[in-house]
N, C-alpha and C positions, 0 to 999 in steps of 0.2 A: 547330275544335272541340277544347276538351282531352280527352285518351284518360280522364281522371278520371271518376268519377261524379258527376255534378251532381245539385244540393238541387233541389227543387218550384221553387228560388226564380230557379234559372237558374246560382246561384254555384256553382265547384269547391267541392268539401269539402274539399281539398286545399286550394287558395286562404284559403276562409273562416277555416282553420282557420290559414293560416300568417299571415294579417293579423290576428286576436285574439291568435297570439303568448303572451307571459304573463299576459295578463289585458286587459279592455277599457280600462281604464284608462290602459295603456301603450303602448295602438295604435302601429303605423308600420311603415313599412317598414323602420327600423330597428331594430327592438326582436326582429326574429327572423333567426334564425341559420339556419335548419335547414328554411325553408318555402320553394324555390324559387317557387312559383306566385306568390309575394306578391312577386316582385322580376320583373327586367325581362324577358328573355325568355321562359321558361319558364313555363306552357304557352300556348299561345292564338297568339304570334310566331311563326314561323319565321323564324329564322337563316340568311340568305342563302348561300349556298355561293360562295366565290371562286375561281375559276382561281388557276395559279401567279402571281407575281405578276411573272414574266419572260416571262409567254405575250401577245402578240400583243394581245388583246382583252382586256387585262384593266381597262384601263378604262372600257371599254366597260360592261361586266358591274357596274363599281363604280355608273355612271352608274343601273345599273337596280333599284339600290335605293331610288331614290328616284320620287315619283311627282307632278316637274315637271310642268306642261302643255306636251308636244311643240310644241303649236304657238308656244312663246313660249321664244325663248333668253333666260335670267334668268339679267344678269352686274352683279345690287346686292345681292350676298351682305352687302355691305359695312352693309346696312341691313337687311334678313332676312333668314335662314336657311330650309331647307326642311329637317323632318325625314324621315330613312327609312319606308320607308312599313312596316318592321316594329316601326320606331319609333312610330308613328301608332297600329298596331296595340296594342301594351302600352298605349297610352295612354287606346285606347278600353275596352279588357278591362280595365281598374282602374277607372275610371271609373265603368262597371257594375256590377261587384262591389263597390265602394264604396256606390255608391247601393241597393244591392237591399239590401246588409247594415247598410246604416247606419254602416259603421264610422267611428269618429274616428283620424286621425292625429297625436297628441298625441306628438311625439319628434322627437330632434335626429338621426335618419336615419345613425348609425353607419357604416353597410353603403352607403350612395349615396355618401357623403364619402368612404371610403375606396377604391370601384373610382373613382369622379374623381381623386381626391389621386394614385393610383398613376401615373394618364396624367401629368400636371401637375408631379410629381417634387416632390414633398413631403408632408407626411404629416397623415392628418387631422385631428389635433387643428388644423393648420393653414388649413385648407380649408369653406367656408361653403359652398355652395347660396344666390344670394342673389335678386335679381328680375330684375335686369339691373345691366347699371355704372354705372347710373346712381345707382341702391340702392346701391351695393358703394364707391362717392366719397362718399356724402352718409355713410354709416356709418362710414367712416374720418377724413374731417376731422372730424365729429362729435365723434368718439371721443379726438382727440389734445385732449391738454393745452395747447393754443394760449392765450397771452396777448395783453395788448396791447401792442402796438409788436413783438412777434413778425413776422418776415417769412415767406412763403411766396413764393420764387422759382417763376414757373410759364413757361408760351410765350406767347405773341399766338394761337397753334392750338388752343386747347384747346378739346372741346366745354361743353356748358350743364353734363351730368353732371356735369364736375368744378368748370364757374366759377361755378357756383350756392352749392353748397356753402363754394367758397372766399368768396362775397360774402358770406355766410351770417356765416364767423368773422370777415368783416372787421368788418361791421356791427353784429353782436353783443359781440364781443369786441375790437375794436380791430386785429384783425389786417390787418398793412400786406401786399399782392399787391404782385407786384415780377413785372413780364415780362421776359423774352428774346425779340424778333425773330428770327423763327425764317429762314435762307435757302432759297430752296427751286431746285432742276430738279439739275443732274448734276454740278455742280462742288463740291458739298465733300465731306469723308471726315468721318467718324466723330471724330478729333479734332479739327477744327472744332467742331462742338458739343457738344464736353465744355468746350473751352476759352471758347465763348461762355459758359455756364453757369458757369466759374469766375469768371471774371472781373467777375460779377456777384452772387458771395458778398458778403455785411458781417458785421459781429460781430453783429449781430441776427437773420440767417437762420437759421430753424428746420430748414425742410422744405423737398423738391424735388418739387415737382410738375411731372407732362408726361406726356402720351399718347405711347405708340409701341405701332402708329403713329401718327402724324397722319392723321385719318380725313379729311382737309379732301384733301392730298395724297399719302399715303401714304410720309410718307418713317420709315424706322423707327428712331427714336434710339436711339442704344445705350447699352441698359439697363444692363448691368453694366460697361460704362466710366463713366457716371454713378452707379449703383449706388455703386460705390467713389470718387468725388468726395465724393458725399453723406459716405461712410463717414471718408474722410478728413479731414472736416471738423466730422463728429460731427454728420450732420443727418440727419432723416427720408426717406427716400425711399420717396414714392407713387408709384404708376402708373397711368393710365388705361392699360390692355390691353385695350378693349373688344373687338379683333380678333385677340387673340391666339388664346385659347382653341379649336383646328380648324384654325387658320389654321397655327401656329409649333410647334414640337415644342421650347416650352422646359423645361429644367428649373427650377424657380421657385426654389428652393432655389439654383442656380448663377448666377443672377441675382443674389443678394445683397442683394436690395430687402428692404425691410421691410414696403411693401402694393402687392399689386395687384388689382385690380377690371377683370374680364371681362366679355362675354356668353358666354351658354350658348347662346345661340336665334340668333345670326349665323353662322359658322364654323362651329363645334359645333354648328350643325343643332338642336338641341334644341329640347322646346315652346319656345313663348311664353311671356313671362314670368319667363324664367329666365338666372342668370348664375352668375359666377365669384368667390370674393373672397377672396382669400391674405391670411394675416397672422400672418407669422414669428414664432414663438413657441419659439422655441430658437436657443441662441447658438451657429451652427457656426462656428469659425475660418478655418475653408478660404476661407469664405464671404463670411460676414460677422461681424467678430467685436466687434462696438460691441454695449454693453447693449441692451435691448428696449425702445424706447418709451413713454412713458406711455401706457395707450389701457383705453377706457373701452366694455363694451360698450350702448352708448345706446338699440338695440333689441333687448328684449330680456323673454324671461319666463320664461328660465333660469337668470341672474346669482340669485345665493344674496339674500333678505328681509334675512335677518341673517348676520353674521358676517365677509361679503366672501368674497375671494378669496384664494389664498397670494400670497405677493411673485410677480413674473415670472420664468422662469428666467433664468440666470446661467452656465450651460453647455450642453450638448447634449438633456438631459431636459428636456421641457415639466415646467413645474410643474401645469399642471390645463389643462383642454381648452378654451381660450377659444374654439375654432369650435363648441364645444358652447350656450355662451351665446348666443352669435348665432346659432345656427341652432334652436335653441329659440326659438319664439315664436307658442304655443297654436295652434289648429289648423290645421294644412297641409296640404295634396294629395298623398296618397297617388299618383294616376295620374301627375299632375307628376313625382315623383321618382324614379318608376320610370322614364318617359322620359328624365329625364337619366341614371341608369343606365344605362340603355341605348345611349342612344347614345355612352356615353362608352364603352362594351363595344365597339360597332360601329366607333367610331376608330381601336382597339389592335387589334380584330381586321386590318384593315387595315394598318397603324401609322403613330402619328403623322411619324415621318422621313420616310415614304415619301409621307405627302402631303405633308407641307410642301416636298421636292424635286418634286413633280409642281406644287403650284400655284404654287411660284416659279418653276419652267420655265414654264410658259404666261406668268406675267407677264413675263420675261424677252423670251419670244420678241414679245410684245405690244410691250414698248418697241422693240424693234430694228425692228418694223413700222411704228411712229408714227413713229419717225426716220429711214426709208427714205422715207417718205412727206410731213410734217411738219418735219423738220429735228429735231436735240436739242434746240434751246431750245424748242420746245414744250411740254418733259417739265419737268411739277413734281414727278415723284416721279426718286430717284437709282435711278440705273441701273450706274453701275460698280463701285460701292462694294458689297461684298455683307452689312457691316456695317448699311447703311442699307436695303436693301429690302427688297419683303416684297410680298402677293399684290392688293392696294391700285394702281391705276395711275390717274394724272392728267394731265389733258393739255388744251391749246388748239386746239380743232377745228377752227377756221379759219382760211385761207390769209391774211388781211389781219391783221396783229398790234394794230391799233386794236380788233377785232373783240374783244379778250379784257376790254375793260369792257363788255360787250355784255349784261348778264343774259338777257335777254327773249328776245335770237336765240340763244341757249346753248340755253336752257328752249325755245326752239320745238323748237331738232333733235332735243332729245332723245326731244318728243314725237312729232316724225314719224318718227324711228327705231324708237319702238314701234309707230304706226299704220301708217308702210309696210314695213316692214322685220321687224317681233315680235320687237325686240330691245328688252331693259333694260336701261337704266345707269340714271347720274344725275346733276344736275347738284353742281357744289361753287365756293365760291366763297371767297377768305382774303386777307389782307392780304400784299402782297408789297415787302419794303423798296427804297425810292425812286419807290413811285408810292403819289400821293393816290389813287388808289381802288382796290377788291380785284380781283381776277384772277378772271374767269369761267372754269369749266373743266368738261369732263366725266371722270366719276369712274366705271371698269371693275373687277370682280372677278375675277378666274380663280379657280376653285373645284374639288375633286376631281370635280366633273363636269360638268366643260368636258372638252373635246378642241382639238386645234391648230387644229382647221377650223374650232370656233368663235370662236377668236382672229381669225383670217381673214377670219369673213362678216364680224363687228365690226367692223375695221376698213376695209371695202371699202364696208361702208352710210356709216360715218362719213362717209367719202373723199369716198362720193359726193354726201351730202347737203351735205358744206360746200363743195363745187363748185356744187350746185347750189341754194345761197342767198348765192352771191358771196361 
C-alpha cells in the first residue's frame, strides 16, 4: 500500500497526478519528469535488498526475487523469461491506476528509453521499446533502402523473425538472400566465421544479416569482428540479438553494428510483449565510422505529415530522435513500460557484468558436464572459444550418434524430463554441413537463477533418461 493518500477511486494522487504530467493530452510515462509514482518502483514495489555481492548466498537471494514455481526447475529462458515478482508488482499497480483513471498513454516514453539505453551503452535517441525481435527485424529490413538485385548475405540459422522479413524484401523487392553454412560444436574460433562471411561478399552485397547467438545452437558470432567486415566493405549490419538483452553486458555502441533487435521478455525478464531495438544514429569513429544508412521509419505515428526529417547525422550528434518516431505509435501501455523500467532498473542494480559472468559460468561448467559425460562432439554450441559463447547450450542427448536424426525420441525425453524429473528445456533442431538431414538436439539455459546444483540435477536426469531410452 503507498504511504500516499489515495482518491475514492483507489488511485495515488501522487500517481494520478504524476501520469496526467502536462496535460491529458500528453499522457505517459514519459512526458513526466518529476512524478516518481508514475514510473517503475516507486510506490506500491518494494525493492529487494541484496546482500554483498561477495557474500556466500548471494545468489541465492537474487534467485528470490523472482517468483518461479519451486516445483519446476525452468532452464528455456531461451524461449521466456520470468519477471521479478517486484516487477509483476509495478505492472499490476499501473495497470490499475490506468484503468480506474482512464489515462491515455499517448508518448514516445523519454524516461523508459533512457534508464534501458544506459544498461545497453548507447543513448536514447538510439533506443526503441519494441514488441519483441521479432517487431525489431521486420522494422528494420522494412525500413532500409533495399533494391532489386540488392544482396542480403544472412546464415542457414537464422530464425522466422528475421527470414520472414528478409523473404518479405526478396519478394517484394527483388532482393536476392545469399546464406553462409554456418559450422557448428567446439572446433572453430571466431575468425572462422568472419572469414566464411567474407568470402562470401560480391559487388552486389548490401547488408549482413545473422543472429548471435544462434538460438538453434547457441553459438555466439562475433559481432564486432563482423561488425567491422561489414564496416569495411561499406555494408549494413543487422543483428538478430534476441538473447542478448539480460543475457550479455554489451555495449551496443562498441559493437559497431548499425541494428540490433532484442527481446525484452527472454533474458531481460521483462513483460510479455516486449523487446529491444537499437539503431545507430550517430557516427562515432572509434566505432564505427561509415555514414548512417538509409532507414525509413515504417511504423510509425510520430514521423513528421509534412516536412520530413533533417538529413542523418554525419558526426557524433544525432540530428533528430529517430527512436522517438518509432516508439511513437498512438496509444501504449502505460503498465508495460513501466515493467520494462523496471526491470531494466533491477539488472543494473545487480549489474549487468556480474551476470553475464555468473550465467556464462553455469554454462561453462554445463559444457565440461556433457563432455565428462557425452564426449565434445556432442556440443553444438563452442566451448573454448570465449569469443563464441554465451548462456544458450546444445547438445545430443543420446549415447547412439544415429539417435541425433531422431526428432520424436529428442521431443519424447524432453517430455519425460518435465513429467519425471520437473525440469525444462527444449528441443532444437538445424541443419549441419555434410548430412542430408538436421541434427536433433536439446536446447539448456543457465540464467541468473540457476545455481551449480541446478546444472547437475540437469544433467544427471538427462544422463539418466537417454540411458534409459537406449
Amino acid at each position: 500500500m503507498s504511504r500516499h493518500t489515495r482518491t475514492r477511486s483507489g488511485v495515488s494522487r501522487r500517481g494520478f497526478v504524476g501520469f496526467l504530467g502536462a496535460g491529458a493530452a500528453s499522457v505517459g510515462i514519459g512526458t513526466v519528469g518529476a512524478a516518481p509514482a508514475a514510473h517503475a518502483a516507486a510506490p506500491g514495489a518494494t525493492a529487494a535488498t541484496l546482500p554483498a555481492p561477495s557474500s556466500p548466498g548471494y545468489w541465492r537471494e537474487v534467485e528470490r526475487l523472482f517468483m518461479l514455481d519451486k516445483d519446476i526447475l525452468f532452464m528455456n529462458v531461451g524461449t521466456v523469461g520470468s519477471p521479478p515478482r517486484e516487477v509483476v508488482e509495478t505492472v499490476d499497480r499501473v495497470h490499475r491506476e490506468v484503468a480506474a483513471g482512464a489515462i491515455s498513454a499517448y508518448s514516445d516514453f523519454p524516461d523508459v528509453r533512457a534508464v534501458a539505453a544506459r544498461g545497453y551503452g548507447c543513448d536514447p535517441d538510439e533506443l526503441v521499446i519494441s514488441h519483441n525481435t521479432s517487431d525489431g527485424m521486420s522494422k528494420i529490413l522494412a525500413g532500409l533502402a533495399l533494391e532489386e538485385g540488392d544482396e542480403i548475405l544472412t546464415t542457414n540459422h537464422e530464425h522466422s523473425g528475421g527470414n520472414v522479413p528478409m523473404a518479405v524484401a526478396r519478394d517484394r523487392h527483388g532482393v536476392v538472400i545469399k546464406r553462409v553454412a554456418l559450422p557448428v560444436g567446439n572446433r572453430q574460433r571466431a575468425e572462422d566465421y568472419v572469414e566464411l562471411f567474407r568470402r562470401a561478399i560480391t559487388s552486389r552485397t548490401k547488408a549482413l544479416v545473422f543472429s548471435a547467438p544462434t538460438y538453434k545452437t547457441g553459438t555466439m558470432l562475433p559481432i564486432a569482428m563482423l561488425a567491422k567486415l561489414a564496416q569495411d566493405h561499406g555494408l549494413i549490419s543487422v543483428v538478430d540479438g534476441a538473447h542478448i538483452p539480460g543475457m550479455m553486458a554489451y555495449d551496443f555502441h562498441e559493437l559497431g553494428v548499425d541494428f540490433l533487435a532484442g527481446s525484452a521478455a527472454k533474458w531481460q525478464c521483462g513483460p510479455g510483449g516486449t523487446g529491444i531495438l537499437y539503431i545507430r544514429n550517430k557516427v562515432l569513429a572509434r566505432y564505427n565510422p561509415n555514414p548512417l544508412p538509409e532507414f525509413w521509419p515504417v511504423v510509425s505515428s510520430g514521423y513528421p505529415a509534412e516536412g520530413g526529417v533533417p538529413p542523418r547525422s554525419d558526426g557524433p550528434t544525432e540530428s533528430y530522435d529517430i527512436a522517438s518516431d518509432l516508439q511513437t505509435v498512438g496509444n501504449s501501455s502505460l503498465a508495460v513500460m513501466a515493467g520494462v523500467r523496471h526491470v531494466c532498473e533491477v539488472w543494473d542494480r545487480i549489474g549487468r557484468q556480474r551476470i553475464q559472468d555468473h550465467v556464462l559460468g553455469l554454462s561453462a561448467y554445463l559444457k565440461e558436464l556433457i563432455v565428462e559425460r557425452w564426449g565434445v562432439d556432442s556440443l553444438y554450441s563452442p566451448k573454448d572459444d570465449p569469443r563464441l559463447v554465451c548462456a544458450l547450450t546444445s547438445f545430443a542427448p543420446f549415447r547412439d550418434p544415429r539417435d541425433v536424426h531422431d526428432g520424436q525420441k529428442t521431443a519424447t525425453l524432453v517430455a519425460r524430463l518435465k513429467d519425471e524429473h520437473g525440469i525444462v528445456i527444449r528441443t532444437s533442431d538445424f541443419p549441419v554441413i555434410g548430412s542430408a538431414r538436421s541434427h536433433q538436439a536439446v536446447r539448456v539455459s543457465t540464467h541468473l537463477f540457476h545455481q551449480k546444483e541446478d546444472v547437475e540435477r540437469v544433467v544427471d536426469a538427462v544422463w539418466e533418461l537417454s540411458g534409459d531410452m537406449g
